[in-house]
C-alpha positions in Angstrom: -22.4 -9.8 17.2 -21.0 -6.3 17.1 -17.2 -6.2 17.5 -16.9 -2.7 19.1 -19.1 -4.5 21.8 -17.1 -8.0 22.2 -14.0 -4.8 22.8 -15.7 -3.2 25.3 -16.3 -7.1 27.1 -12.8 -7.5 26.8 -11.8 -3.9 28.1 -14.0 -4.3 31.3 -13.7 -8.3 31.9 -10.5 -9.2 29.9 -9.7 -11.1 26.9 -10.4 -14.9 27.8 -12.8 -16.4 26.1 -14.2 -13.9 23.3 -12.3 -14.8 20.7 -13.4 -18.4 20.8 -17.0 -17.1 21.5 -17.2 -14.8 18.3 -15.3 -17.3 16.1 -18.8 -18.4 15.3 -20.7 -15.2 14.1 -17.8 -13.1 13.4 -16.7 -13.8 9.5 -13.7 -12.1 7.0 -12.9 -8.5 7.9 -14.6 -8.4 11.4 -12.8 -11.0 12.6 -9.4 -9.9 11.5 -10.0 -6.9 13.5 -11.4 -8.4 16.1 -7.8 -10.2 16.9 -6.5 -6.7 16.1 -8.2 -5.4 18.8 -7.7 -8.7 21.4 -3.9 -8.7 20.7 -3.5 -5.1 21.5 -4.9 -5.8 25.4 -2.7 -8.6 25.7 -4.5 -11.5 24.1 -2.4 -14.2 22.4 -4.1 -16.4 20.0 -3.3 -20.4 19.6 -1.9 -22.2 16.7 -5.9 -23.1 15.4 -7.1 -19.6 16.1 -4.2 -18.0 14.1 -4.7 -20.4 11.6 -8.8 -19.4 11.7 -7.6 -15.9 11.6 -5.1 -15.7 8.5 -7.8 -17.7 6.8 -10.2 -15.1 7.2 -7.5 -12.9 5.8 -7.4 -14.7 2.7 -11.4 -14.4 2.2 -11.5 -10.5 2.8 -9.3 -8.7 0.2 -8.2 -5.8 1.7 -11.0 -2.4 0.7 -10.5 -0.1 -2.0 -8.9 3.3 -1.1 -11.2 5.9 -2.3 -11.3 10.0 -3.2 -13.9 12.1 -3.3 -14.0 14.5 -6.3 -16.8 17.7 -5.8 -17.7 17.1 -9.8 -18.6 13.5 -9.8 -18.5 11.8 -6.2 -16.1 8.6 -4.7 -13.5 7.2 -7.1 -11.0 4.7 -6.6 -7.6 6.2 -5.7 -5.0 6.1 -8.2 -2.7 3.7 -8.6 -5.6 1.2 -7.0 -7.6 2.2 -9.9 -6.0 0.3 -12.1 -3.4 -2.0 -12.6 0.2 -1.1 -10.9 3.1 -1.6 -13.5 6.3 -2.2 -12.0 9.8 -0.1 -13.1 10.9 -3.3 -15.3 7.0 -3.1 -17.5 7.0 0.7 -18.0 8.0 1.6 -21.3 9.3 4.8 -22.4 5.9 6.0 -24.5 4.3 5.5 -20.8 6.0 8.3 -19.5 3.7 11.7 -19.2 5.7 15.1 -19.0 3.9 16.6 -16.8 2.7 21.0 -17.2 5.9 22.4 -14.4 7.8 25.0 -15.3 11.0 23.0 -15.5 13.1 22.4 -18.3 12.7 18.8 -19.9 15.1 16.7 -21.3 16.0 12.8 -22.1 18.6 11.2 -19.8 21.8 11.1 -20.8 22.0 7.8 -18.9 18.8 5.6 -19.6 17.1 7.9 -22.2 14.2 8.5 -20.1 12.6 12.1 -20.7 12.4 13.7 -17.0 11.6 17.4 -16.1 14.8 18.6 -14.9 14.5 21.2 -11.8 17.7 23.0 -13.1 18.3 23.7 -16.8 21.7 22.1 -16.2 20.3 18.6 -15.3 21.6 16.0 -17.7 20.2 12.7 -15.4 17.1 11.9 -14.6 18.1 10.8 -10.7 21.4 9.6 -8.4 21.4 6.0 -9.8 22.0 7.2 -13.4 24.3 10.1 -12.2 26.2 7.0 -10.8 25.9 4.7 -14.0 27.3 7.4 -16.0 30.5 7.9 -13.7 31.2 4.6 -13.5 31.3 4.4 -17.5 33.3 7.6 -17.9 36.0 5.9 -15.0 36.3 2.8 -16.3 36.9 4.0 -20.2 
């Protein structure tokens, strides 16, 4: 069954019954947004069709996010390309200085090396501005 038709069903006749009625043929993705679709006219689903739904949740990982590039077609999207490292994993030779035209540096704070919009920056952002405060209070 097509879902765009089981929405126009339930935008002329309402939502009882399809969801029950395409449970059945609907799998993963389709199904998920067939609910989508229900729950925006009105349609609330029970306790064994919300369970039917977040199962088919679970099957369908969400898609890829894609670019196209003129010189060689779809690619996935960075970050999804690849694994996403979190602040704690990045190590400092991970860093890339990128080509601005702004003065770069190493933070006085956390050592990071940042490219620094004005030639007087010293920190690489407000939380290490802070840190560095605090220290110079506190001594």
């Amino acid at each position: 069954m097509n879902v765009d038709r089981l929405a126009r069903h339930a935008q002329l006749y309402g939502c009882e019954g399809i969801f029950p009625a395409a449970a059945a043929s609907v799998k993963g993705a389709e199904l998920v947004r067939l609910a989508a679709i229900l729950r925006r006219r009105g349609w609330r689903p029970s306790k064994a069709e919300q369970d039917r739904i977040d199962a088919a949740r679970v099957e369908a990982p969400p898609a890829p996010i894609r670019e196209w590039h003129a010189t060689f077609g779809w690619s996935l999207l960075s970050p999804h390309g690849g694994r996403v490292l979190s602040v704690a994993e990045v190590g400092l030779d991970l860093w890339v200085e990128s080509a601005g035209d702004g003065a770069r540096g190493a933070c006085g704070s956390c050592g990071r090396p940042f490219e620094a919009k004005r030639s007087t920056a010293r920190y690489c952002g407000p939380t290490c501005r802070s840190r560095a405060h605090r220290r110079r209070v506190g001594e």
